[in-house]
ZADO-1210 file (C-alpha; in nm, 4 decimals, padded with zeros to 6 digits):
<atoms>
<atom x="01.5255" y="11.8648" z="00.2986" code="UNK" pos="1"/>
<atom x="01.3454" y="12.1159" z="00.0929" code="UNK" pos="2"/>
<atom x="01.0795" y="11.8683" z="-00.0403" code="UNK" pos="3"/>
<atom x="01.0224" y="11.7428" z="00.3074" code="UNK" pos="4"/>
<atom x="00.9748" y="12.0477" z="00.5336" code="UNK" pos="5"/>
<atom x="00.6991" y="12.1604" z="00.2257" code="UNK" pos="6"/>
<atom x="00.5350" y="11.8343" z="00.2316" code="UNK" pos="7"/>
<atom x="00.5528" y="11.8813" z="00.6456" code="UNK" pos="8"/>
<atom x="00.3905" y="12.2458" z="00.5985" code="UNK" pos="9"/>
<atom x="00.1284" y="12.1364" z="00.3375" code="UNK" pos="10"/>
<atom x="-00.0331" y="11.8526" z="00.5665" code="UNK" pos="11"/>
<atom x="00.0139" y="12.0858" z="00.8709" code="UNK" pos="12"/>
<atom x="-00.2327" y="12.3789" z="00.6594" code="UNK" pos="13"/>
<atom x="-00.4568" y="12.1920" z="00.5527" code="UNK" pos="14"/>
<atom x="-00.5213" y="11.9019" z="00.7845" code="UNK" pos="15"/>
<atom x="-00.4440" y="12.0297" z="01.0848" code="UNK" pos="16"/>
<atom x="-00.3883" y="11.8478" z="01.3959" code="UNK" pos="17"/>
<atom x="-00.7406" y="11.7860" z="01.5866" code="UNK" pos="18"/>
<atom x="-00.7928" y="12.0652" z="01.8902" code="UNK" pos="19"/>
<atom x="-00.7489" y="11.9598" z="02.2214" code="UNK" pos="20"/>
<atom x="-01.0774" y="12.1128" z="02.3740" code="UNK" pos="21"/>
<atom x="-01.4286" y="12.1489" z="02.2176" code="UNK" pos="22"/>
<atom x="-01.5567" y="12.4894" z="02.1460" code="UNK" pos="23"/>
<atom x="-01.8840" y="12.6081" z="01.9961" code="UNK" pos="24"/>
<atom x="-02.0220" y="12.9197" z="01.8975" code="UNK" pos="25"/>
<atom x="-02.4351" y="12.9636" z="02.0297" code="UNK" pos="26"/>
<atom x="-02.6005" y="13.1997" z="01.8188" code="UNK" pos="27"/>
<atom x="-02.9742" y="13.3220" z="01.9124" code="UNK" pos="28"/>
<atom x="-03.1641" y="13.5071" z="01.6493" code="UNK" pos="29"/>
<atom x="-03.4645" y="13.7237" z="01.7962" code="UNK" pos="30"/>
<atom x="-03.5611" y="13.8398" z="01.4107" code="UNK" pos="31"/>
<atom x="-03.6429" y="14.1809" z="01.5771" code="UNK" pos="32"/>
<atom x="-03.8192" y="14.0748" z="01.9276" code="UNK" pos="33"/>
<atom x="-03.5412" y="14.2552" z="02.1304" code="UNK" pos="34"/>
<atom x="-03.5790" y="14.6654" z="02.2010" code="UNK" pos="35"/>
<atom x="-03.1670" y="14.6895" z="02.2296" code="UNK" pos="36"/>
<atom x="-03.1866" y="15.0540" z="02.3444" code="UNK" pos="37"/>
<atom x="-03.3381" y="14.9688" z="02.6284" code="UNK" pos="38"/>
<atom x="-03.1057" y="14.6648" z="02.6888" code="UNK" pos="39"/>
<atom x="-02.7796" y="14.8592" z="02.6860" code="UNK" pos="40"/>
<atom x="-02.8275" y="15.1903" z="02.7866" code="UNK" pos="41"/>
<atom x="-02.6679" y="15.4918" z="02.8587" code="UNK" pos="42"/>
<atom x="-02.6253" y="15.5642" z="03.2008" code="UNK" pos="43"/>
<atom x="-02.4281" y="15.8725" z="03.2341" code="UNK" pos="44"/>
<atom x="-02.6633" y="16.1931" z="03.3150" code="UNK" pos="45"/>
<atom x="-02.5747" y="16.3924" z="03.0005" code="UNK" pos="46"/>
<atom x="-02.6494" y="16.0554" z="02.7701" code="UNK" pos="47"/>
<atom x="-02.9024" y="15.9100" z="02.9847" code="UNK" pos="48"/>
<atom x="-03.0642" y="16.2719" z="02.9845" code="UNK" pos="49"/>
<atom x="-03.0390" y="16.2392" z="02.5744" code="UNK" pos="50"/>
<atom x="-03.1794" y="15.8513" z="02.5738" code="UNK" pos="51"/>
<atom x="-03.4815" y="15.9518" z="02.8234" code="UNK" pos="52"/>
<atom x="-03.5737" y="16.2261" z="02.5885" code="UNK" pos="53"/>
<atom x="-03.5221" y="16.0363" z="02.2857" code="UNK" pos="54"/>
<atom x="-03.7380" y="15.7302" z="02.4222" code="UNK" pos="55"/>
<atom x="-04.0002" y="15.9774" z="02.5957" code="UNK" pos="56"/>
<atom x="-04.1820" y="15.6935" z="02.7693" code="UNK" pos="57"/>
<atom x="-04.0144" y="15.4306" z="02.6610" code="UNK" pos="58"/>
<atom x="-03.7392" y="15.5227" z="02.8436" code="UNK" pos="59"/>
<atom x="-03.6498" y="15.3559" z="03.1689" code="UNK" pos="60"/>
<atom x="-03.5944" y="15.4896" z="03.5313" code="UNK" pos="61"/>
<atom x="-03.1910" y="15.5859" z="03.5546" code="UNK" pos="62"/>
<atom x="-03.2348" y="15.4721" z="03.9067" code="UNK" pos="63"/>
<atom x="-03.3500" y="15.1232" z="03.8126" code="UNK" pos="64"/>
<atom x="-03.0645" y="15.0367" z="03.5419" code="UNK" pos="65"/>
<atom x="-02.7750" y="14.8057" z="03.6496" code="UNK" pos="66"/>
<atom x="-02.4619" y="14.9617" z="03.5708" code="UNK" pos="67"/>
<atom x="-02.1369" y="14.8387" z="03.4196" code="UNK" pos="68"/>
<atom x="-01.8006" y="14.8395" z="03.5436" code="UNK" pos="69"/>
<atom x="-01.6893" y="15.0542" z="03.1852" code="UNK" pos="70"/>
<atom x="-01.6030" y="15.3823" z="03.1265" code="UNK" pos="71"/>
<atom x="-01.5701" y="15.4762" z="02.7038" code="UNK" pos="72"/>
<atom x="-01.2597" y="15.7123" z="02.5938" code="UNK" pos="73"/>
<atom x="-01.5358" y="15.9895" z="02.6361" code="UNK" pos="74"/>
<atom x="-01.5703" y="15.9376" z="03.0363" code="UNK" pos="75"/>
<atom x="-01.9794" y="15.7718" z="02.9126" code="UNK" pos="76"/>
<atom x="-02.1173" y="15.5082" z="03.1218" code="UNK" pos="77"/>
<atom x="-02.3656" y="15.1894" z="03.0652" code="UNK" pos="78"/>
<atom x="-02.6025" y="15.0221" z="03.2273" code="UNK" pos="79"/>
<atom x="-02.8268" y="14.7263" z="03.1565" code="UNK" pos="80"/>
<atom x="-03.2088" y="14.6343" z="03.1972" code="UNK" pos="81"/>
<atom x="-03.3055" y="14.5890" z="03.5384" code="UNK" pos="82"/>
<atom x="-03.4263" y="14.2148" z="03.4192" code="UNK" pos="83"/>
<atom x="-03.0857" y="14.1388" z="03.3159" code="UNK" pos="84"/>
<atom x="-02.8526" y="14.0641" z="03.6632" code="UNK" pos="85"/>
<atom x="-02.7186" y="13.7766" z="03.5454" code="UNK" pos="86"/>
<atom x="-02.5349" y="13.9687" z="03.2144" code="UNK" pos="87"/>
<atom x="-02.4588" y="14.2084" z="03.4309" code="UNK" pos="88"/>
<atom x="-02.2225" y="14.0111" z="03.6247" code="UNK" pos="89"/>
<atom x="-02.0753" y="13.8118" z="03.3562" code="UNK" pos="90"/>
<atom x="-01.9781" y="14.1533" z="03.1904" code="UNK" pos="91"/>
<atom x="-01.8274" y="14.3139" z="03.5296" code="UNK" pos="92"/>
<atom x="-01.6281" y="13.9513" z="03.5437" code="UNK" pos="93"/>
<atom x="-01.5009" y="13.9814" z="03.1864" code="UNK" pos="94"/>
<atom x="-01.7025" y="13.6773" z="03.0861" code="UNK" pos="95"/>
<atom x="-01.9140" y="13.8988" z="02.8069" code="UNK" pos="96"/>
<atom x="-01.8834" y="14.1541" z="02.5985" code="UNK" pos="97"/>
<atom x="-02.1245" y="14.3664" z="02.3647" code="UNK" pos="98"/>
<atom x="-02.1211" y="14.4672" z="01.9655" code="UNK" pos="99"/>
<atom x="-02.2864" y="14.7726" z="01.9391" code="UNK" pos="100"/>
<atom x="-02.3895" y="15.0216" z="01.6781" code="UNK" pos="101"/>
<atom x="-02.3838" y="14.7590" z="01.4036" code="UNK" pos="102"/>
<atom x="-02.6462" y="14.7107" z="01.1043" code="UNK" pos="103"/>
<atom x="-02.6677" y="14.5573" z="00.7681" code="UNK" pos="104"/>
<atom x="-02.5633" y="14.8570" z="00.5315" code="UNK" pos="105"/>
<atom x="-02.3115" y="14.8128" z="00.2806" code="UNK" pos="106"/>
<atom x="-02.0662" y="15.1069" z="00.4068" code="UNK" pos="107"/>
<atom x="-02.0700" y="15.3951" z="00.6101" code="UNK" pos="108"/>
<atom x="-02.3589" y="15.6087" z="00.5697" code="UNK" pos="109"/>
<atom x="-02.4953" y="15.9158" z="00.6845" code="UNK" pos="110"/>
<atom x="-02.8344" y="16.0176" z="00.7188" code="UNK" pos="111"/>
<atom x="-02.7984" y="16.3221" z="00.4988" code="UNK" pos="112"/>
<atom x="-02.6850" y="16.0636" z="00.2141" code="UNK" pos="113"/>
<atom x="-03.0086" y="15.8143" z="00.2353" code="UNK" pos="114"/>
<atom x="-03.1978" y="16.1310" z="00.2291" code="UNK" pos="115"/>
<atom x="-03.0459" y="16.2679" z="-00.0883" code="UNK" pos="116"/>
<atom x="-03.0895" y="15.8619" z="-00.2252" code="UNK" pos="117"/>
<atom x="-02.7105" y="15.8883" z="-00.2993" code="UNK" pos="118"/>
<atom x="-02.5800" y="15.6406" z="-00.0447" code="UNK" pos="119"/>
<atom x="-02.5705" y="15.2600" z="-00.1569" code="UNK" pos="120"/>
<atom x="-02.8152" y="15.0441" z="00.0354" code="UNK" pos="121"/>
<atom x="-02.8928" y="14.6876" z="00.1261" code="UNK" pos="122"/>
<atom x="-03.1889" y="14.5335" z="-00.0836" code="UNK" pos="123"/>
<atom x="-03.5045" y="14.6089" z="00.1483" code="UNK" pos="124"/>
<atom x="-03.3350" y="14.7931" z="00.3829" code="UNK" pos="125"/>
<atom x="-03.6980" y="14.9075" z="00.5570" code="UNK" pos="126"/>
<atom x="-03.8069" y="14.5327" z="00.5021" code="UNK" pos="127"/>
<atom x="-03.7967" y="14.3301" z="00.8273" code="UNK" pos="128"/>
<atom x="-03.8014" y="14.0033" z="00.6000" code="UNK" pos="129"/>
<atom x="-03.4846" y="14.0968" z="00.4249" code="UNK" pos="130"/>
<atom x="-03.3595" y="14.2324" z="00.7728" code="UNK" pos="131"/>
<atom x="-03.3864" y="13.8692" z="00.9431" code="UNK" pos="132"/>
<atom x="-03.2152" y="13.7162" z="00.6336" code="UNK" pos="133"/>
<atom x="-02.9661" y="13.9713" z="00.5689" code="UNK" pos="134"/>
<atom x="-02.8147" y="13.8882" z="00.9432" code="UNK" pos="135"/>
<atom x="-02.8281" y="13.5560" z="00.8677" code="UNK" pos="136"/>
<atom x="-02.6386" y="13.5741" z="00.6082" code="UNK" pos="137"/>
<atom x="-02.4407" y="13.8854" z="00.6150" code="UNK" pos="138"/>
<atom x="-02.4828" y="13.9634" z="00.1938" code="UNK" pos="139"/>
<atom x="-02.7151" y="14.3026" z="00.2479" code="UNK" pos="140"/>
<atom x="-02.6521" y="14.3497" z="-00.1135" code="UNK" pos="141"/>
<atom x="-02.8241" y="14.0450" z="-00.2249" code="UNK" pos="142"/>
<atom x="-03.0943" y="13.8024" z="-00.1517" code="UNK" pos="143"/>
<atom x="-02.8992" y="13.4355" z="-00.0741" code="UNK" pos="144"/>
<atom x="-03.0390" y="13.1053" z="00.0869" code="UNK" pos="145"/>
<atom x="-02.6363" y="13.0532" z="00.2009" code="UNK" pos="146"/>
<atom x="-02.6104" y="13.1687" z="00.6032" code="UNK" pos="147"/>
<atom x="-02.2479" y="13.2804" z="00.7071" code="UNK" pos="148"/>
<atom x="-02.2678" y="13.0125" z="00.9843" code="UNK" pos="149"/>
<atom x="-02.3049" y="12.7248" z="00.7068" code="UNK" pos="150"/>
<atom x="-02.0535" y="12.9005" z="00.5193" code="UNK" pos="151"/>
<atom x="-01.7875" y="12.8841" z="00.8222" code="UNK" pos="152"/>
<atom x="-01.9240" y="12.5090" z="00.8694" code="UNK" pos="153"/>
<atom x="-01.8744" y="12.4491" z="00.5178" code="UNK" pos="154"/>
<atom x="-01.4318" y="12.5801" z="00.6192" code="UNK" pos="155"/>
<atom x="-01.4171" y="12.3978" z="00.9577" code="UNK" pos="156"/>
<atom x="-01.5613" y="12.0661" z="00.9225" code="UNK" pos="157"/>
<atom x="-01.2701" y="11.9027" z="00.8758" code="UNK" pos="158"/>
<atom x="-01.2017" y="11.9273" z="01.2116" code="UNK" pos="159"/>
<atom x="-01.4797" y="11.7918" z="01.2971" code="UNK" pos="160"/>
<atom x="-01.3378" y="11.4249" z="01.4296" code="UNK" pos="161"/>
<atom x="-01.7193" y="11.2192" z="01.3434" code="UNK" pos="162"/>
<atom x="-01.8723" y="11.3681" z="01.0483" code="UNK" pos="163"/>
<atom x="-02.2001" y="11.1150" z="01.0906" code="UNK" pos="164"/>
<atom x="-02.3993" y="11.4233" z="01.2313" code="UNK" pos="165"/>
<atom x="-02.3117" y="11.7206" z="01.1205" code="UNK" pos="166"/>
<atom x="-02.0902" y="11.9813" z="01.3585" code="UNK" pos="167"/>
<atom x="-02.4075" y="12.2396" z="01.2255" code="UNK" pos="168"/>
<atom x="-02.6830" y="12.1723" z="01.5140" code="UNK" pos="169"/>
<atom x="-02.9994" y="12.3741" z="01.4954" code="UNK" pos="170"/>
<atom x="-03.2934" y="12.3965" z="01.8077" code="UNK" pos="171"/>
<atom x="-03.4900" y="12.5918" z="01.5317" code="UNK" pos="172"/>
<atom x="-03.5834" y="12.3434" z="01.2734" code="UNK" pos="173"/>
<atom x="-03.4715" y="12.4252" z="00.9105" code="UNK" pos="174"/>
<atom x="-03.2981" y="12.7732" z="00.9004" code="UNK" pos="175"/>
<atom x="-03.1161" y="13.0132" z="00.6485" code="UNK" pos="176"/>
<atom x="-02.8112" y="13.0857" z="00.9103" code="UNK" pos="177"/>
<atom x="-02.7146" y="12.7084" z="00.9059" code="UNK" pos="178"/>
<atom x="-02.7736" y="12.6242" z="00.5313" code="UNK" pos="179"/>
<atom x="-02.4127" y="12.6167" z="00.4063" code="UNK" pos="180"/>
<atom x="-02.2841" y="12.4913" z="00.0343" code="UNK" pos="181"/>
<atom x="-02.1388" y="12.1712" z="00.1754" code="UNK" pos="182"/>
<atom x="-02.3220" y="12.1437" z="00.5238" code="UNK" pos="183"/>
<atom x="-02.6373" y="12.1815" z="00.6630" code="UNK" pos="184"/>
<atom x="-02.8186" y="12.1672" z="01.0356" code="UNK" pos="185"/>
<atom x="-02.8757" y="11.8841" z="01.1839" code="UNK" pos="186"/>
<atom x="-03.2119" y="11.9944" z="01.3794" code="UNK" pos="187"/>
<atom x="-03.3111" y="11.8335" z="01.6893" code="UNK" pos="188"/>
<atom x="-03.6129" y="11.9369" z="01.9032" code="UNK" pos="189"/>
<atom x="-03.5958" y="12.0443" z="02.3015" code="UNK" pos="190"/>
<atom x="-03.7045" y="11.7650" z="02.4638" code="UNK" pos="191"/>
<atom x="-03.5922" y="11.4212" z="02.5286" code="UNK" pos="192"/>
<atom x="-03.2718" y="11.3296" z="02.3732" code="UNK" pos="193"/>
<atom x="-03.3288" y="11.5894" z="02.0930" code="UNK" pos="194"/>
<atom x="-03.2860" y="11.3773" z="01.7424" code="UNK" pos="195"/>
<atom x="-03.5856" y="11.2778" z="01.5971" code="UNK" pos="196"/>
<atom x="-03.6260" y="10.9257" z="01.3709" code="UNK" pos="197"/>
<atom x="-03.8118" y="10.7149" z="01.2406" code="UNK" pos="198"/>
<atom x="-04.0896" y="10.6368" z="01.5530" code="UNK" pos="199"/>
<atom x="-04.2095" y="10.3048" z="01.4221" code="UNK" pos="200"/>
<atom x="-03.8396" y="10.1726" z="01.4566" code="UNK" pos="201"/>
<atom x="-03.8487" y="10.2182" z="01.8239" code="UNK" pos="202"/>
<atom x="-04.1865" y="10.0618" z="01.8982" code="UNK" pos="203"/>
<atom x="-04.1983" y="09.6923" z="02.0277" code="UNK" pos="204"/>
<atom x="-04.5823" y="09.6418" z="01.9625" code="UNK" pos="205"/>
<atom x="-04.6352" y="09.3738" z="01.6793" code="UNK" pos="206"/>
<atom x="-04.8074" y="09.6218" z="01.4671" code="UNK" pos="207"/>
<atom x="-04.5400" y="09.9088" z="01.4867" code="UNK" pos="208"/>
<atom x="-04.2518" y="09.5693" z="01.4309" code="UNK" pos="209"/>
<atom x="-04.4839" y="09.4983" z="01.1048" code="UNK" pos="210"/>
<atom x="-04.4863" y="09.8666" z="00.9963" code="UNK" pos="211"/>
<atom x="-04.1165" y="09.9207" z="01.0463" code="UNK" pos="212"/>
<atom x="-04.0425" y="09.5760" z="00.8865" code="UNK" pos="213"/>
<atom x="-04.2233" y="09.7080" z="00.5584" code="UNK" pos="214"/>
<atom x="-04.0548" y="10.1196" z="00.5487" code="UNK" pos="215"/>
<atom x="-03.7039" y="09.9226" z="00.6021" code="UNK" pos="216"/>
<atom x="-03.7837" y="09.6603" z="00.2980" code="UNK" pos="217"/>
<atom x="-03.8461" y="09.9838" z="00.1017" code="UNK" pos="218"/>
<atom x="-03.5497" y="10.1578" z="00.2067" code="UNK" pos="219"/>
<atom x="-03.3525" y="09.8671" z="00.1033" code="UNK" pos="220"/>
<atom x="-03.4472" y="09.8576" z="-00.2517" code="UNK" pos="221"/>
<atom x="-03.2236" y="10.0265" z="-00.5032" code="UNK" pos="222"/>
<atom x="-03.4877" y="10.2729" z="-00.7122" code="UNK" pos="223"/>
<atom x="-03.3742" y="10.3773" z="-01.1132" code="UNK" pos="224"/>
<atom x="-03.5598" y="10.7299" z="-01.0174" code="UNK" pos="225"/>
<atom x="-03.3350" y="10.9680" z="-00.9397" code="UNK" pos="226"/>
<atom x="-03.5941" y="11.1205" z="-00.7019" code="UNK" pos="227"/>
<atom x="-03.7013" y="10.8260" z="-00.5069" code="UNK" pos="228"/>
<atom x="-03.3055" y="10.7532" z="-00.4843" code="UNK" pos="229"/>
<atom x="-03.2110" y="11.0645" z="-00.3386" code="UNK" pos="230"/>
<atom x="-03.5378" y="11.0752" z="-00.0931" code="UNK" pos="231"/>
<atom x="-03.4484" y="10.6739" z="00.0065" code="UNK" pos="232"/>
<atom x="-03.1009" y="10.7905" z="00.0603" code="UNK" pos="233"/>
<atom x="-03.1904" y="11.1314" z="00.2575" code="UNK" pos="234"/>
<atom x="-03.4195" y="10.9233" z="00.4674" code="UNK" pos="235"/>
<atom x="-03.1840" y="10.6398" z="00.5631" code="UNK" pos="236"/>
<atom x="-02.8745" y="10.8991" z="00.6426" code="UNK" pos="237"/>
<atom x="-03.1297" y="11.0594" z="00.8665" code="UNK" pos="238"/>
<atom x="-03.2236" y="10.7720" z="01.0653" code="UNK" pos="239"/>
<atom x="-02.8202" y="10.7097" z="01.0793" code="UNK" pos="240"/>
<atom x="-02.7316" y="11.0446" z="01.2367" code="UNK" pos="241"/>
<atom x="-03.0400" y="11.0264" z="01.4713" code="UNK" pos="242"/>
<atom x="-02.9219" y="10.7013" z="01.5976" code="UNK" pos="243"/>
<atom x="-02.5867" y="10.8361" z="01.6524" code="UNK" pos="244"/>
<atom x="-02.6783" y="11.1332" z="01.8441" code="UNK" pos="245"/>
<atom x="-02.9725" y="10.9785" z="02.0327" code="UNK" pos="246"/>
<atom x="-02.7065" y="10.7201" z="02.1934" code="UNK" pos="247"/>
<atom x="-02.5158" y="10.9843" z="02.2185" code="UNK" pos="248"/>
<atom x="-02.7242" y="11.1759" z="02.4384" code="UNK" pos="249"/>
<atom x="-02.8115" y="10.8896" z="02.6118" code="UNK" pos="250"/>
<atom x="-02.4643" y="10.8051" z="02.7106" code="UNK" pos="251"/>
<atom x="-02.4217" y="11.1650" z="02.8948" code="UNK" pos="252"/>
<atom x="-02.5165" y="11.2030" z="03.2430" code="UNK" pos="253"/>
<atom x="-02.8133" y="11.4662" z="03.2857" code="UNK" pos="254"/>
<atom x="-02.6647" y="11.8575" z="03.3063" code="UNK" pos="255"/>
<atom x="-02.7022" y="11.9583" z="03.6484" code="UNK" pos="256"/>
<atom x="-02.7623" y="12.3407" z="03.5195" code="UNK" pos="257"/>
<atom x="-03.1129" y="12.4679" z="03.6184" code="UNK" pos="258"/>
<atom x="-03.2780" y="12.6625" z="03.3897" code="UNK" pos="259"/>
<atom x="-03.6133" y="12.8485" z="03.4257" code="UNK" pos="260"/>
<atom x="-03.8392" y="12.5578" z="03.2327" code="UNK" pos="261"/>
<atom x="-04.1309" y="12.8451" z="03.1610" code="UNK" pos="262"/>
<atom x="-03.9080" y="13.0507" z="02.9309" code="UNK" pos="263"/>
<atom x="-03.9011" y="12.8742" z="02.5583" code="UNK" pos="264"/>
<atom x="-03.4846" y="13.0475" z="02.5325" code="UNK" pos="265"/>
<atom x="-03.4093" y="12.8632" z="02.8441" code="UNK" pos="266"/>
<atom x="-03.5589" y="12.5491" z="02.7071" code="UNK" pos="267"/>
<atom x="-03.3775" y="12.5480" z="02.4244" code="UNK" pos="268"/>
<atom x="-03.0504" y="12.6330" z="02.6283" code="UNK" pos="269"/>
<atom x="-03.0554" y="12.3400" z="02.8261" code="UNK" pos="270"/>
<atom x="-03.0969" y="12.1070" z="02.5558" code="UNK" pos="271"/>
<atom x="-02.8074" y="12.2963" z="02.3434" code="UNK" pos="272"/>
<atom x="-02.5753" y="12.2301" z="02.6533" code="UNK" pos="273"/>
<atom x="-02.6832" y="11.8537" z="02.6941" code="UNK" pos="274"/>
<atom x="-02.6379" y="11.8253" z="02.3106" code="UNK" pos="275"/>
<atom x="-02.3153" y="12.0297" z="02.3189" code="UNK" pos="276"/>
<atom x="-02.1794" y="11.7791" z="02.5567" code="UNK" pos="277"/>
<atom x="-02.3153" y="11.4722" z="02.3649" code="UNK" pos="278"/>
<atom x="-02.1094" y="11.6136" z="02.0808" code="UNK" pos="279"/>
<atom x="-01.8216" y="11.6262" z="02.2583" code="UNK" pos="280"/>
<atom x="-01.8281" y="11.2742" z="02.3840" code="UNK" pos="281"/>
<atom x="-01.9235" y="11.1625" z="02.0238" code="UNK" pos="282"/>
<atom x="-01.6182" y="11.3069" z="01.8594" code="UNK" pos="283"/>
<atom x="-01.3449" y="11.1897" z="02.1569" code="UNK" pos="284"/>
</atoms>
């Protein structure tokens, strides 16, 4: 009885059932092209009167903010950027929510103790290179090439029911955020179906038939150097995934969500939802 409800508890912790809906967690990194203090602002008139002062002329008209339905536990206001209706309303509905008042330094600080030099600080801490990586990979002490994202990946993928693409999908090429110990992005672009392969393996001109005809003869031979192994084998799991995902994509009917086509975020946003929804139909 023992032995069997600890074998029952051992598969259930470690293998655990698959979910029943699809989440995934969006993450957009500006690296620094967002002015935050003028995206949440104060909108009170004792701590609006302290942000307009602060910003001088960078601050904006009080009457021109869209406020929030939140009071803090000190009877303060908010508002947002007049360019920003849409957050507006999904934070009066309870659909978002903000993190404030956060930063990459190693423990609570004051500004009395980085004057003195006796607080502890992150490597670079003035550095806007080692501010981009440092959210990316949430180690302010130290300089990694490990993102927390891959890191999660690297604990949850598992679940993940197909594990021919990876659950890790990146609109932004190559990145540190992604790059886990065990996984790593799969990067599509934003346009067509997203994956990219091999181009020649597509074609159905004669020439491009020859072409591909040769690259796959290569790929097929078994190589004795290690490097031309691992680059034959990196090449042909590639071309696997992409033809995964691209029928995939091509199986899901086109998201009826418009999205502003001039704006390169709102690009990238409609692809991540088509792929998001390729995903899903790939691992049901």
């Amino acid at each position: 009885m023992v032995s069997a409800l600890s074998a029952k508890t051992h598969r259930s912790f470690f293998s655990p059932p698959p979910p029943e809906d699809y989440k995934a967690l969006v993450c957009i990194l500006l690296a620094g092209g967002n002015d935050s203090f003028n995206m949440l602002v104060p909108y009170s008139n004792n701590v609006y009167n302290e942000y307009a002062q602060t910003r001088s002329n960078l601050a904006l008209p009080q009457g021109e903010l869209l406020p929030l339905n939140y009071t803090d536990g000190n009877g303060n206001q908010f508002a947002v950027h007049p360019s920003m209706p849409e957050l507006q309303g999904l934070f009066n509905e309870g659909k978002a929510a903000f993190v404030s008042n956060v930063g990459t330094l190693l423990q609570p600080t004051s500004k009395a103790e980085i004057l003195a030099g006796t607080a502890p600080l992150p490597l670079g801490l003035l550095s806007y290179a080692d501010q981009i990586q440092q959210w990316q990979t949430s180690l302010p002490q130290d300089r990694s090439s490990k993102g927390w994202g891959g890191r999660m990946a690297d604990i949850l993928y598992t679940l993940n029911e197909n594990p021919n693409v990876s659950m890790s999908i990146s609109l932004a090429g190559v990145n540190t955020f992604q790059t886990g110990n065990e996984i790593i992005e799969f990067a599509v672009q934003n346009s067509g179906n997203g994956s990219v392969g091999i181009a020649m393996f597509d074609a159905q001109d004669p020439f491009n038939q020859l072409l591909s005809g040769t690259a796959q003869s290569l790929l097929n031979q078994q190589y004795s150097d290690v490097f031309k192994q691992t680059y034959r084998d990196k090449v042909i799991n590639s071309q696997a995934q992409h033809e995964l995902f691209n029928a995939s994509i091509g199986a899901v009917p086109p998201f009826a969500t418009q999205f502003t086509q001039s704006n390169p975020v709102s690009k990238k946003s409609r692809n991540d939802c088509q792929n998001n929804c390729s995903t899903r139909c790939t691992r049901t």
